[in-house]
N, C-alpha and C positions, 0 to 999 in steps of 0.2 A: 473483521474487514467487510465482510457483505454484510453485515445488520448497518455500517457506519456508510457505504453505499448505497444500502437501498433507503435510509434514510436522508442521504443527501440527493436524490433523485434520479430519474433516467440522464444519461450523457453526463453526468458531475463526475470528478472525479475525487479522490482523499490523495495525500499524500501517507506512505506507510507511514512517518513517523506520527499521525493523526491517530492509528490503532495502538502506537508503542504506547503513547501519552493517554490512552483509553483504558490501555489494560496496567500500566505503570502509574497512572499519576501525574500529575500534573502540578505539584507543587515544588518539583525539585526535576531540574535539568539530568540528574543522577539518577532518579526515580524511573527514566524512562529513556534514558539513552542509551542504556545497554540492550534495551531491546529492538534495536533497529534490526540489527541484522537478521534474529529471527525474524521481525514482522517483514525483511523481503523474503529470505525464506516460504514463510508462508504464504506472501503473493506470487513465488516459483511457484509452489503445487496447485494455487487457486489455477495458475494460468493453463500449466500441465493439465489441469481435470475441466477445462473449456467455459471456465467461468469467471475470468476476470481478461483486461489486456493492459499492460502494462505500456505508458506512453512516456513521451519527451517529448516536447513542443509540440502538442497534442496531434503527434504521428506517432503509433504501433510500434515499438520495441522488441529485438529479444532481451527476454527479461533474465536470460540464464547471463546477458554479454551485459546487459548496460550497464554505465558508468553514468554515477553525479545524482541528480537530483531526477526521481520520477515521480511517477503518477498513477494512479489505479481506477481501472472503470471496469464496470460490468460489462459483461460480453453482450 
């Protein structure tokens, strides 16, 4: 997730299923769907250890409460 941030730039954001399809694959919807949940998972603990924020309509989120579709950016 931060190599795919800091390669989209300062203020860009990914979407988690952007790192599922990174590290799954991207030829098959199956390949990479089951790893959604880890891939928020792991942007909880980026956000916990003060290096990532997780947004909605590019306003700051708790990322432990949100629901639906988010976003991730470097702190």
């Amino acid at each position: 997730m931060l190599d795919l941030l800091a390669e989209r730039g300062p203020g860009k954001t990914i979407c988690p299923s952007e790192a599922a399809k990174h590290v799954g694959g991207t030829s098959s919807r199956r390949d990479w769907e089951g790893l959604m949940e880890p891939a928020r998972e792991a942007a909880r603990r980026l956000v916990k250890a003060g290096r990532i924020v997780v947004t909605q309509k590019d306003k700051v989120v708790d990322a432990a409460t949100a629901k639906g579709a988010i976003r991730l950016r470097l702190r």
